[in-house]
Each structure stands twice: as C-alpha cells, then as structure tokens.
C-alpha positions as CSV (number, residue, x, y, z in Angstrom):
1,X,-123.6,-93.1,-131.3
2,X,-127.2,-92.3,-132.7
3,X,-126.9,-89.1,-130.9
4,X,-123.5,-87.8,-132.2
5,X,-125.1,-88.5,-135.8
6,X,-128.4,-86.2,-134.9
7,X,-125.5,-83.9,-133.9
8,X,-123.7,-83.9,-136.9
9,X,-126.9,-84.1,-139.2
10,X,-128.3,-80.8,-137.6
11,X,-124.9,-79.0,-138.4
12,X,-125.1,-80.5,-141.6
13,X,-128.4,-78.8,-142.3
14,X,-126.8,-75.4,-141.4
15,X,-124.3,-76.0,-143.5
16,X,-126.0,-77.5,-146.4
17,X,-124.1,-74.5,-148.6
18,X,-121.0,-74.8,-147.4
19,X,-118.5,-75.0,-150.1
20,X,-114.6,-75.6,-150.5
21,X,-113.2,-72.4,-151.7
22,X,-110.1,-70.3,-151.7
23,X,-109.6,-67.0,-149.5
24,X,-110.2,-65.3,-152.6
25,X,-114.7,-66.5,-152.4
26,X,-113.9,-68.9,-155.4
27,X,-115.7,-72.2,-154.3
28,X,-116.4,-75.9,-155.4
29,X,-119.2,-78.2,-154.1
30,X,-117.8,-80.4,-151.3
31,X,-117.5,-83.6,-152.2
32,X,-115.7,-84.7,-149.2
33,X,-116.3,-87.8,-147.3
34,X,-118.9,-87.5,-144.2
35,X,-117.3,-88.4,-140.9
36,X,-118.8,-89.6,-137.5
37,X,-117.0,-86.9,-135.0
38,X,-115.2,-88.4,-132.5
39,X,-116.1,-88.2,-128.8
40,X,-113.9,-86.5,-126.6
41,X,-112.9,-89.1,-124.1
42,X,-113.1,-88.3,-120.6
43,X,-114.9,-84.9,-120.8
44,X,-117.8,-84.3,-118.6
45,X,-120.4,-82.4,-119.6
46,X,-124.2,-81.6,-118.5
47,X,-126.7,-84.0,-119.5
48,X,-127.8,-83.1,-123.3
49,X,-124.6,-82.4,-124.1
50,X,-121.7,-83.7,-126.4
51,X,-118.7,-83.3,-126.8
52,X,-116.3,-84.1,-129.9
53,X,-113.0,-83.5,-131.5
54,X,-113.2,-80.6,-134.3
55,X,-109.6,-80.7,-134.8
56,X,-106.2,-81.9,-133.8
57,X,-102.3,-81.3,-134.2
58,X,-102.3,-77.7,-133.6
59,X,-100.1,-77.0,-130.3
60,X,-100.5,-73.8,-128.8
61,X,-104.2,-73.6,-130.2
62,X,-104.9,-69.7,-128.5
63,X,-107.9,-67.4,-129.3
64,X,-110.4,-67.8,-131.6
65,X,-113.3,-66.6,-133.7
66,X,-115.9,-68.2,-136.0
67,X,-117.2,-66.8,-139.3
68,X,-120.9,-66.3,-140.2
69,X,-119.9,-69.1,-142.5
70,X,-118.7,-71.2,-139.9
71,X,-114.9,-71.2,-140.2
72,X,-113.2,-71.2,-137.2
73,X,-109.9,-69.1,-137.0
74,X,-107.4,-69.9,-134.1
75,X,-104.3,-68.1,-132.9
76,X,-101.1,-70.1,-132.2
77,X,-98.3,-69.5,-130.0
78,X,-96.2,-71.9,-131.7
79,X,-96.2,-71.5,-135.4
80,X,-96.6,-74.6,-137.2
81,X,-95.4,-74.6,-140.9
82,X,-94.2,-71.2,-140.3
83,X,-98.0,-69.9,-139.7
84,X,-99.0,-68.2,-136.9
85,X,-102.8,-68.4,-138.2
86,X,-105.0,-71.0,-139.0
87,X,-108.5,-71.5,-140.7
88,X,-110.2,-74.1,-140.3
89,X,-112.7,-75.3,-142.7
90,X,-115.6,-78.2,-142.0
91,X,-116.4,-78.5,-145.8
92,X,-119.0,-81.0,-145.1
93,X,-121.0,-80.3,-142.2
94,X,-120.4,-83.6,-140.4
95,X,-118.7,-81.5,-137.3
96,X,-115.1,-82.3,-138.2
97,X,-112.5,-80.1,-139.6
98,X,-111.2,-81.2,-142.9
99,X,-109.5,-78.2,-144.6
100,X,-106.8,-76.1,-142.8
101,X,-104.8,-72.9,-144.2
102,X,-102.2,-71.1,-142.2
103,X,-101.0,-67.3,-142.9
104,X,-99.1,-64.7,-141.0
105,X,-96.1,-65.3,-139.8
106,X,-96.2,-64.0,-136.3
107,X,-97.4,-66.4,-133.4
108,X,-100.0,-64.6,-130.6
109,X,-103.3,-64.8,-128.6
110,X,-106.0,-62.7,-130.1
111,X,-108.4,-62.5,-132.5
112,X,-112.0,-60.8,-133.0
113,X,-114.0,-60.3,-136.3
114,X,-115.5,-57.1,-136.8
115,X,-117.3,-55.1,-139.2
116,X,-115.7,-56.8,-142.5
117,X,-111.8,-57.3,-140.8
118,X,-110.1,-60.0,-139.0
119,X,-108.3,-58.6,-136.4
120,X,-105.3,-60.4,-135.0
121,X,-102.3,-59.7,-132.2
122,X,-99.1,-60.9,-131.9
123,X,-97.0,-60.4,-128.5
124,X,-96.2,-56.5,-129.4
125,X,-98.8,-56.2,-132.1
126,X,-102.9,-55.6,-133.7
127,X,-103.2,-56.2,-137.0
128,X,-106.2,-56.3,-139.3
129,X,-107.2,-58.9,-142.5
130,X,-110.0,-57.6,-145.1
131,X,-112.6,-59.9,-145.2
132,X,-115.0,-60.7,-148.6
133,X,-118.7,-60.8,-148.0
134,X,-118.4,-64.4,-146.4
135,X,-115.8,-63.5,-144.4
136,X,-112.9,-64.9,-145.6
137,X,-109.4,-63.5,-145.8
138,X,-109.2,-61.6,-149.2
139,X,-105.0,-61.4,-149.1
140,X,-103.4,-63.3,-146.1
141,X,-99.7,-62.0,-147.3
142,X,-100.3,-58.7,-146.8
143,X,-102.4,-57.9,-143.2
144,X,-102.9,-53.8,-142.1
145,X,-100.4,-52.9,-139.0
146,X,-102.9,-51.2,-136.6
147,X,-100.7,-51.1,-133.4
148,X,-96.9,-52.0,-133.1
149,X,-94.7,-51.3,-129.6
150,X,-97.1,-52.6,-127.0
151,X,-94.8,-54.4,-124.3
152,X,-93.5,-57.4,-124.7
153,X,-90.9,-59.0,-122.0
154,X,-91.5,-62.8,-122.6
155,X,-93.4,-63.3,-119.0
156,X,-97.5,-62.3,-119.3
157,X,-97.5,-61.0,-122.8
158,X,-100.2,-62.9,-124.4
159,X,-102.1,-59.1,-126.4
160,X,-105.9,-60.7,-125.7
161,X,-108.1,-58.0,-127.7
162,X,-112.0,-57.4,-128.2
163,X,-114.4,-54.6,-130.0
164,X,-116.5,-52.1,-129.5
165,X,-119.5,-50.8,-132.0
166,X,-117.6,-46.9,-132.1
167,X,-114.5,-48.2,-134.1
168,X,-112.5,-49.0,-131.0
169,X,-110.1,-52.2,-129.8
170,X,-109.1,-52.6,-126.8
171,X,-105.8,-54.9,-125.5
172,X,-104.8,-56.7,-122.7
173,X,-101.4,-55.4,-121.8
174,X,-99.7,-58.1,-118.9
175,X,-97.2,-57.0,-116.0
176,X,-94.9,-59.5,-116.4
177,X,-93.7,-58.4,-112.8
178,X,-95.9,-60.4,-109.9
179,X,-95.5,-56.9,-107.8
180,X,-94.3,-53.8,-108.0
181,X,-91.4,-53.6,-105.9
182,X,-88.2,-51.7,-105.2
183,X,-85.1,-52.8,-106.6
184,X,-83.8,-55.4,-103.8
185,X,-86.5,-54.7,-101.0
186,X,-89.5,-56.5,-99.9
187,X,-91.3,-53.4,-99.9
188,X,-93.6,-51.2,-103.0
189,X,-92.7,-48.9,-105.3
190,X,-95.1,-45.4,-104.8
191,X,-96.8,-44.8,-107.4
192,X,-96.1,-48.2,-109.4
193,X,-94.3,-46.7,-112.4
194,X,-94.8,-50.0,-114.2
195,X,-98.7,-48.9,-114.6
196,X,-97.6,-46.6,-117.3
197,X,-96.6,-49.2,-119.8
198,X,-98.6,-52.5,-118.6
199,X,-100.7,-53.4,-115.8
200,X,-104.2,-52.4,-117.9
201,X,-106.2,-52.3,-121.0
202,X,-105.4,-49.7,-123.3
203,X,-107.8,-48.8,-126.4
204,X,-106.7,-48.0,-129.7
205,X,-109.1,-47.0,-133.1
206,X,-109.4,-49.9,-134.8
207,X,-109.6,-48.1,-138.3
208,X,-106.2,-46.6,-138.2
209,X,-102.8,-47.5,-139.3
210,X,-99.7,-47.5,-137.8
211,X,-100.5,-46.6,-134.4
212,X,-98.0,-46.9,-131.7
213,X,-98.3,-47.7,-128.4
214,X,-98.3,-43.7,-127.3
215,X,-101.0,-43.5,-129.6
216,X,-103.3,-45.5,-127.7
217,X,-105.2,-44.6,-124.5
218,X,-104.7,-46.2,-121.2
219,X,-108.4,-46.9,-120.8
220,X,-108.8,-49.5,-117.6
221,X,-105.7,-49.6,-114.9
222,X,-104.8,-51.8,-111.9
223,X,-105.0,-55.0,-113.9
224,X,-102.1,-57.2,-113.6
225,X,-102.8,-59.5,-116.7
226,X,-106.2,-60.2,-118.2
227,X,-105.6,-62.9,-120.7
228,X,-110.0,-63.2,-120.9
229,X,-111.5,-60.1,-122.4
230,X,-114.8,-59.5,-124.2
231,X,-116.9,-57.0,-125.6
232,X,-120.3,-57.5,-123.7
233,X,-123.2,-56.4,-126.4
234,X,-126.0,-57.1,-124.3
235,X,-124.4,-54.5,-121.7
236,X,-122.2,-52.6,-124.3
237,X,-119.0,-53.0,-122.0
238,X,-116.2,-54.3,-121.6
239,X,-115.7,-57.5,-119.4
240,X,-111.9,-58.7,-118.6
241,X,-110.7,-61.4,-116.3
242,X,-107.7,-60.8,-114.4
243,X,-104.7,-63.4,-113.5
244,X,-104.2,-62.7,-109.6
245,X,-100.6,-62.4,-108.4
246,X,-98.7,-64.9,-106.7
247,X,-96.1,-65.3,-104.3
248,X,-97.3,-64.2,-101.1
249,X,-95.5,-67.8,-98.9
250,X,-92.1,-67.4,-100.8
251,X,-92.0,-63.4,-99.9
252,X,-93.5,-63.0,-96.6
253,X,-94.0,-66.3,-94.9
254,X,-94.0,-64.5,-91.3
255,X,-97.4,-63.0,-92.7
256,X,-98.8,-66.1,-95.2
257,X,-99.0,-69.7,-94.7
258,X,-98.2,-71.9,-97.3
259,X,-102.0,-73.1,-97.9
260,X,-102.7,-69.3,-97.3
261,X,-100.7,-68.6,-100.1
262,X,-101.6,-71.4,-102.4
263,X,-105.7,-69.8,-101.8
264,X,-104.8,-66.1,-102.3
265,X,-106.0,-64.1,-103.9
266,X,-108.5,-64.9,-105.8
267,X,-109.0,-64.2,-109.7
268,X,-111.3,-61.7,-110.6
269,X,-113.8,-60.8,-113.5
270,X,-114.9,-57.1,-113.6
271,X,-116.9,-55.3,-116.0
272,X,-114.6,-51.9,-116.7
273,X,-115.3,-48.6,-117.9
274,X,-112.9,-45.7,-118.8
275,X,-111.1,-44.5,-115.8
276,X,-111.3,-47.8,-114.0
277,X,-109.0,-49.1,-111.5
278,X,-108.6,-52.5,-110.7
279,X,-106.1,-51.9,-107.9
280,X,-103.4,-53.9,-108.7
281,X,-100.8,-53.9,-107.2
282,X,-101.5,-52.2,-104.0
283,X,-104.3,-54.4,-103.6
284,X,-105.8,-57.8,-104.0
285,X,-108.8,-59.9,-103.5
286,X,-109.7,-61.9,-100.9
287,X,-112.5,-64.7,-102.4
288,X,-112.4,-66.1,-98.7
289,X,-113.4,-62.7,-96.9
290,X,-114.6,-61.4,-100.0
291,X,-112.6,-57.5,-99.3
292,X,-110.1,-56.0,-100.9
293,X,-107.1,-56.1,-99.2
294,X,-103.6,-54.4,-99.0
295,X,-100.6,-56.2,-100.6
296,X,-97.3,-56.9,-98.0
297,X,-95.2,-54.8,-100.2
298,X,-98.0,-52.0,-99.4
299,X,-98.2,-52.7,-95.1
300,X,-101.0,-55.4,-95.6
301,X,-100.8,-58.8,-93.4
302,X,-103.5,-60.4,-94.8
303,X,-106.2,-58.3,-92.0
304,X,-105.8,-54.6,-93.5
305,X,-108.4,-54.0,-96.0
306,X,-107.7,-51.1,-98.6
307,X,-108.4,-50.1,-102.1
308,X,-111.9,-48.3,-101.2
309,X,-112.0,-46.8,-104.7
310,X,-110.3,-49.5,-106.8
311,X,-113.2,-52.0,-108.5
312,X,-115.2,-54.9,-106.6
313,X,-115.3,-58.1,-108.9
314,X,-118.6,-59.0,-110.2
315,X,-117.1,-62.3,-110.0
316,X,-114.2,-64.1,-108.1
317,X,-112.5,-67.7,-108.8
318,X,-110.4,-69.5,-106.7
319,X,-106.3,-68.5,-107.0
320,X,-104.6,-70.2,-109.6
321,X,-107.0,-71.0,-111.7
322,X,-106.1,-69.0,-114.9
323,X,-109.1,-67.8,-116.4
324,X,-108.0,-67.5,-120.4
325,X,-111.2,-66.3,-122.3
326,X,-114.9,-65.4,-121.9
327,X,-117.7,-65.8,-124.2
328,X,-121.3,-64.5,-123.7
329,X,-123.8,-66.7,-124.9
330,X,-126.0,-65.4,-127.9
331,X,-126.6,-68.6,-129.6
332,X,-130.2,-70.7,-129.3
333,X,-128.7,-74.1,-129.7
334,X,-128.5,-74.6,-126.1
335,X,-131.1,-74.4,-123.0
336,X,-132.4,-71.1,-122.8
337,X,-130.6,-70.5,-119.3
338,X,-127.7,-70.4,-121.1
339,X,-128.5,-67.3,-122.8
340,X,-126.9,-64.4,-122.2
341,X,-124.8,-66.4,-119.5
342,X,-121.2,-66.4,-119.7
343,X,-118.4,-69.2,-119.9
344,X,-115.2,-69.3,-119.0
345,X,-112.0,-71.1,-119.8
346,X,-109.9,-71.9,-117.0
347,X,-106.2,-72.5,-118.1
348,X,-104.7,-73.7,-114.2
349,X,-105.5,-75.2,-111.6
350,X,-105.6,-74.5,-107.7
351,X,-103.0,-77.0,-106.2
352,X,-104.8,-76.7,-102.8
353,X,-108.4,-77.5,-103.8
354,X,-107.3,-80.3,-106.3
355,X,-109.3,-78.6,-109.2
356,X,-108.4,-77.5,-112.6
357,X,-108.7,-77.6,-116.6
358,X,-112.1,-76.7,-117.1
359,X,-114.7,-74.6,-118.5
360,X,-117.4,-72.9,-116.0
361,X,-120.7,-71.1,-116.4
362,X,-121.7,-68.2,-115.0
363,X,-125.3,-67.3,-115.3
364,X,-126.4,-63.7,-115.8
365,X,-129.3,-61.4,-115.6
366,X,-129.4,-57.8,-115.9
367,X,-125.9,-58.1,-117.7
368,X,-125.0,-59.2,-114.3
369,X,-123.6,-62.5,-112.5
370,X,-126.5,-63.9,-110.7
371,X,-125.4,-67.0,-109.3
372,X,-121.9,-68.5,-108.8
373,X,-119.7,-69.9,-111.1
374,X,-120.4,-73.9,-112.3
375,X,-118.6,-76.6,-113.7
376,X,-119.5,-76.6,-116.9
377,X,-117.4,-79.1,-119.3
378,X,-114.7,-80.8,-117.1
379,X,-111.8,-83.2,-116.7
380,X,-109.3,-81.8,-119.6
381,X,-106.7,-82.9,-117.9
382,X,-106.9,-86.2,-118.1
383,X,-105.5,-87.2,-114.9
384,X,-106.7,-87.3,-111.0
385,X,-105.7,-84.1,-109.4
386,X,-106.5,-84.7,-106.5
387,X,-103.9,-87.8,-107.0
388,X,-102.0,-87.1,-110.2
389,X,-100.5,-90.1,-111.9
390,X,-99.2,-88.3,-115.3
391,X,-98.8,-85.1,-116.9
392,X,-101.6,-83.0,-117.6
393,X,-103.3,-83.9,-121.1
394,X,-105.0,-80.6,-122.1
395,X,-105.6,-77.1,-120.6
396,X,-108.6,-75.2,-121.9
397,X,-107.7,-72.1,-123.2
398,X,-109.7,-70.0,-125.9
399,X,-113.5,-70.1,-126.3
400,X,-116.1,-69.3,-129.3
401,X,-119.5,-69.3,-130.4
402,X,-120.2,-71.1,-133.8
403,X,-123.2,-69.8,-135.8
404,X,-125.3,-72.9,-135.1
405,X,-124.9,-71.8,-131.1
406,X,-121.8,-74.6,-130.3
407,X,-119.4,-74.1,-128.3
408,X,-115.7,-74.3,-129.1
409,X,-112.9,-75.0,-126.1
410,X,-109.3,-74.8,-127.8
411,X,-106.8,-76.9,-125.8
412,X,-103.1,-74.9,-126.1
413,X,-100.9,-77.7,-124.7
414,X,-102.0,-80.7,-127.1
415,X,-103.6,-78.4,-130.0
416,X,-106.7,-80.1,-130.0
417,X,-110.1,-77.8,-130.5
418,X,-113.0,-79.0,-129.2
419,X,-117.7,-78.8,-130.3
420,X,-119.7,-78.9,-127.4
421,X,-123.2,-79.2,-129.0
422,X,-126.5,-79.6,-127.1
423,X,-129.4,-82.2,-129.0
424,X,-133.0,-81.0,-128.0
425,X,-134.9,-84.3,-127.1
C-alpha cells in the first residue's frame, strides 16, 4: 500500500491548486477528504506500474479527454441522469474522482480539446463547448452545432473524431454493412456506392457552424469502421485503426475454414493522408501472410493478392480484436521508452487465440512502429478466456493522457475508468 500512497502524494503535488468550482471558473478550496485509491484487482501491468480505480458507475464510459487542469471528460453511450457528458473532477489530488457533472443530452463516442473548445460527437453529430482559461465548460446548455447528418444506421456508428493545428476535425464514419454486396448475391457491388456516405474519414472545419455532411470532405477512403483515431503531433498526421470485416466461414465456407475465418483478417492501424485508400471492401489484410488480399465478393479465395495501390498497415492486430482508441505518449511520468510510443485499447477479443480486453504498446521511432505490438495492462475481463467461466467483466475502450503523464483506460461495459501511474524508484 506504501506505493499507492507515493502515487497519490505525487498527484497530489501536481494538484496542490486544484479547487472545487463551478463551470463558470468560480472556485472554493477543497476541503474534501483524502482517499487511498483503490487497486484494480486483477489487472496486470509492467513492473513499476499501478493501477487504480478513478471512477465507477458510468456504463458505457466512451472517449475521453483530460484538461490542463486535470478534469477528465468521458463520452457515454448510455446516458445516465439524462447526460450524455460527464466531468469528472479529483478535488483533492489523492487519484480518485470525487465530483461528477453531466451535460448534453445526446449519448456518443468522441471527444477532443482544442484550442479553447471541447469538441464532442454524438452518432450523427460534432459539436463544440467554449472553454474559460482552465478549460472548463463556460455554458453546458447551450453547445455550437458544427456538423449534423453524418450517417447513422444503429450498426458501426460510434463518430470517433481528432484535430488538426489548421482548424480542421476529422470523423470516423462506420459501414455498418460487413461487405459491399449486391442485393441477394454472394458477389460485390462495382464501385461500392456505400463509399460515398461511410466507409472513411471525412474532415470538416472545426470553426464553422452548421455544417452538413455535404459540407465536409471525404478525406481518407476504404476504411470500414475506425472507432481509434488520433491526431499524431510528433508526425502531424493522422493515425486511425480500422475494425476488419467479418464473416468470411458463414459466406463462403468452400473457400474459408472456420479457424480461417475466426483469424482473418487482421485489424489494421495506418497513418492516412488526403486521398488515401484503405481498400476496403475489395480488399483485406492478411496478418498471417502479411499481403493484401482480394475479398470473395471480389474473386479472392484467400491466395489472390490485390489492392496494389490501396495502403499497407504500419501495424496489424490479430482479427477480432477491436481496437477502440489510440493515444501517443507525450507525458514524462513513465519510462522514457514509452515516449512518443503509442497505446491502444483493444475492445474484443480473438475467440481462436483465447486473447482479449487489453491495452497494448506499440513502440515508435521516426513517427513510426518499430517493434510489434505488447501487452501492455491486461486481464480486464476478468475471466479465463482461454476457459471462460462467466461473463466478461470490463472491455477497455477509450484512452487519455493526464497532465501528470497517467494513463486513463475507460471500461464501456461496467463504466469504471481506470489511472495507470508509474512510481520512479
């Protein structure tokens, strides 16, 4: 327990201002108890590290972005209290949450601070919050409509969004169609028509009102659904990672066997650029032969390579792992070959290998991935997958950087949001 405490003590003397106050900047000393944070039973981390309970009791727990200041504000998909939003507030320093205020009404994914706003998505939606000097929300009843009319079916709609420095926002826009088929055949519709509306990241302005989807720009196609997207500042480009498609064994099982299916294809991180094409649907990739290969509905069996100028992955994860968010790290708190690295949340798991629910690092140099992917906090599920004896308990979803360099892993099943810190010895 002596370590938890150093923990908490250092976050304390970050946070030796911090203050209660309204979203208004009107503030009170703290005089709040001071709390031990409680461990996070079961989660696996690398030596140095801890991990503890930040907050509890908000299911469907998203997105989410930290303050200057330390507030942590996190996206729901199920409205609690009629909020869709939520900050949360550690008035004390002790590395618990002890103040929470909801606003908006509409549930989502995304979220992103930038330049004096707080940016937030629903399902069909950007909008924007003015923020005061320590960013926090001036008027939460009354947010700026940026964007309204981006796609929305109810299947792969989660409107992940991230920043540029030139004024711009870019959004995740999902296929909620697996592939792009004719009406009642096995085989593909040419061209995909559904790549007009969804299937890419589409970039808006970020200072401008009332946009539409026509208004925005269909900057990065091919993408099925990229749930994980960030701004890169140490490359100044945009990294997304992309859900892979599924049913190959229920489709075309003369082509795919079952354990073929369960391990294709894989999902993918790429660093994109106007123009881009990822490829979907006519192609997908193979993490076992590492190509690019041609979809059945497009002639492929699983041997015909294609794609030639779609994108190569800078980084492939096993099928069925869900990658949900990616966060560089910037922060000093942790060992420096962490820096600059990225992690990832993975949301699924891959039925065939038995693994699941965690969060991996991926170190990079060059602004690129120079090693493979590592296990980095593990075993949110709670249970043996390899030999599962209840339901899952948590599923990592969204990830953030807090000022003093900890980590945060929100968990959208059971609403719990987690601190990974790191204590120097």
């Amino acid at each position: 327990m002596q370590m938890i405490k150093r923990v908490a003590f250092g976050t304390l003397a970050m946070a030796g201002l911090s203050t209660l106050g309204a979203f208004t900047g009107s503030f009170l000393p703290s005089t709040g108890p001071v709390d031990t944070p409680k461990l996070a039973a079961g989660i696996t981390v690398p030596a140095g590290f801890t991990t503890t309970i930040y907050a509890e009791e908000l299911d469907g727990a998203r997105h989410m972005a930290v303050s200057k200041g330390g507030d942590v504000f996190v996206r729901l998909s199920k409205p609690k209290d009629g909020k869709g939003t939520y900050r949360l507030r550690d008035t004390n320093g002790d590395g618990v949450m002890d103040e929470k205020t909801g606003f908006g009404d509409f549930k989502g994914t995304g979220v992103f601070i930038k330049n004096g706003f707080l940016y937030t998505s629903s399902n069909s939606g950007i909008y924007r919050y003015k923020l005061n000097a320590k960013e926090e929300v001036i008027n939460p009843d009354a947010p700026e409509t940026i964007v309204t009319g981006l796609v929305d079916t109810g299947r792969d709609n989660a409107k992940s969004i991230a920043l540029d420095d030139k004024g711009n926002i870019y959004v995740n826009v999902g296929s909620p169609n697996d592939a792009c088929r004719e009406t009642g055949t096995g085989k593909g519709m040419m061209p995909c028509t559904l790549l007009d509306t969804v299937g890419g990241i589409w970039r808006f302005r970020a200072d401008v009102q009332n946009q539409t989807r026509k208004d925005g720009f269909r900057y990065a196609t091919g993408l099925k659904n990229s749930v994980g997207i960030n701004w890169n500042n140490q490359t100044n480009s945009l990294f997304v990672l992309q859900h892979g498609r599924g049913q190959f064994h229920d489709f075309y099982p003369e082509l795919f066997t079952p354990q073929q299916s369960a391990l294709l294809p894989a999902e993918t991180m790429y660093e994109v650029h106007e123009g881009d094409d990822g490829g979907w649907p006519y192609v997908y990739y193979d993490p076992i032969q590492k190509k690019k290969m041609l979809n059945p509905e497009y002639g492929g069996d699983g041997k015909k390579t294609g794609g030639e100028k779609a994108l190569n992955p800078v980084a492939a994860f096993p099928a069925h792992f869900a990658p949900n968010a990616v966060v560089f790290y910037t922060g000093t708190m942790f060992p420096a070959r962490y820096k600059n690295g990225a992690f990832v949340a993975f949301h699924g798991q891959n039925s065939e290998m038995k693994k699941g629910y965690f969060v991996a690092f991926i170190p990079f140099k060059n602004g690129k991935p120079s090693g493979p992917y590592e296990v980095f906090a593990d075993n949110f599920a709670g249970v043996d997958l390899a030999q599962p004896d209840g339901p899952v308990q948590h599923r990592p979803c969204g990830l953030a950087q807090g000022p003093d360099g900890s980590l945060y892993v929100s968990d959208d099943l059971n609403g719990t949001i987690y601190r990974i810190a790191f204590q120097k010895k």
